[in-house]
N, C-alpha and C positions, 0 to 999 in steps of 0.2 A: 666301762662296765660297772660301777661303783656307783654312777647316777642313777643307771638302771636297776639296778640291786634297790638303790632306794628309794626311787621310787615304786616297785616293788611292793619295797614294805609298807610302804602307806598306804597303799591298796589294799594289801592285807591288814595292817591295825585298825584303820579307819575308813578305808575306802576313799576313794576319790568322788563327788559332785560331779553328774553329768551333766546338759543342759539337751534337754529333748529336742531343741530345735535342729541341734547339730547329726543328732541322728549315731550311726554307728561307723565305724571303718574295721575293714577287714584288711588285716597285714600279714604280708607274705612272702616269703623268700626261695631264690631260686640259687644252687650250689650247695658247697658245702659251708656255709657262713648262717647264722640267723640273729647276727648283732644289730645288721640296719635294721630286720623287722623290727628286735624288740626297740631299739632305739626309738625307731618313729611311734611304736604302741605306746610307748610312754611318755612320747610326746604330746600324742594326741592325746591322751587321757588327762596328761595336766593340762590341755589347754579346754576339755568339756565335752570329748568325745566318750563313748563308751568303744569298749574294743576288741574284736574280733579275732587275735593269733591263729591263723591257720598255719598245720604245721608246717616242717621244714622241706621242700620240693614236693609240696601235695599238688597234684593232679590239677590240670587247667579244669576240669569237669567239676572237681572236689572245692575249686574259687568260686564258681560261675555257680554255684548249691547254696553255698556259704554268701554268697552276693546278692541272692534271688530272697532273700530274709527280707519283711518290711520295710523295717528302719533302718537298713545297710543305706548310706551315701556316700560311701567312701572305699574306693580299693584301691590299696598301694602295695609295692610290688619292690621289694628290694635283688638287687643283683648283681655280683661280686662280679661276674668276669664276661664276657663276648661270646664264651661259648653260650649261657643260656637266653642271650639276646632274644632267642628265635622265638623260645615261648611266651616272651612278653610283647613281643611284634601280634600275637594273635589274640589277645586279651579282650582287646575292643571291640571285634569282629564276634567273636565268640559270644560278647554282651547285649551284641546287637542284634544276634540272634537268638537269647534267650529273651528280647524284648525287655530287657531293663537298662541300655547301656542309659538313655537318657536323665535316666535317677540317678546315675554314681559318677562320682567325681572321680578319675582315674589318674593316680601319678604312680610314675615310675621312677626308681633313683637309684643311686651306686656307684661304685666304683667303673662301673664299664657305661654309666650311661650320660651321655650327653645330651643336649638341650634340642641336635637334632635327632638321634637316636628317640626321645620322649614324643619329638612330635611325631615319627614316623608313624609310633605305636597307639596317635592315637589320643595322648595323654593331654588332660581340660589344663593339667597346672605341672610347674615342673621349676624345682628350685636347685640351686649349686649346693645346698646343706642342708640338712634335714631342720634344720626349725625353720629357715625358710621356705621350704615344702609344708610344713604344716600348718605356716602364717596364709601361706594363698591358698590351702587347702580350705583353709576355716572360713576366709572370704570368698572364699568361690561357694561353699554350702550354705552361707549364709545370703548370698547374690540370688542364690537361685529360691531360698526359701524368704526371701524380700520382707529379712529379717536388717 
């Protein structure tokens, strides 16, 4: 919590440097937890993302709004336990029908989700720990923008 906290404040005193290639990520959380969002938000932003916090169990419709934004290439999806599995199972599909999944880079993580669980849903990248999730994030955005 303490990392986050400060980096936090940096954002606030001085702001963090994006880099436009990488585009934006939208993070989001499903239960009653919103640590892994802000964890990976503040990952992605020290590593040059700009970043998207949707709030805490907002609406699959209120992502898919929030993702449909230009420069969104990124949705991750944190999720504390197996009951809300379900609505990260329909993410992809959802994306695919609003005709952007192919722009956004999708991972899924958390405490309830494993590596087959990730592929079920769908998901481009998918790591055991969040800076590993946001290392093949970054290379998978950057893969695709043949940066």
């Amino acid at each position: 919590m303490e990392f986050i906290r400060s980096v936090n404040r940096m954002v606030e005193a001085d702001g963090l440097p994006s880099d436009p290639a990488l585009g934006t990520a939208v993070v989001t959380c499903f239960g009653r937890h919103s640590e892994g969002r802000d964890l990976m938000a503040s990952l992605l932003l020290l590593h040059g993302f700009s970043v998207i916090p949707a709030d805490r169990n907002a609406d699959l419709d209120d992502i898919i709004s929030l993702c449909s934004q230009p420069d969104v290439t990124v949705l991750c999806m944190s999720v504390q336990t197996t009951y809300d599995c379900p609505e990260s199972m329909q993410i992809s599909d959802m994306l695919e029908e609003a005709g952007i999944r192919e722009g956004i880079v999708l991972n899924i993580g958390g405490a309830a989700i494993s590596k087959g669980i990730a592929e079920r849903a769908g998901c481009d990248v998918y790591g055991m720990t969040a800076s590993e999730s946001v290392r093949l994030i970054k290379e998978e955005v950057l893969r695709r923008n043949g940066s």
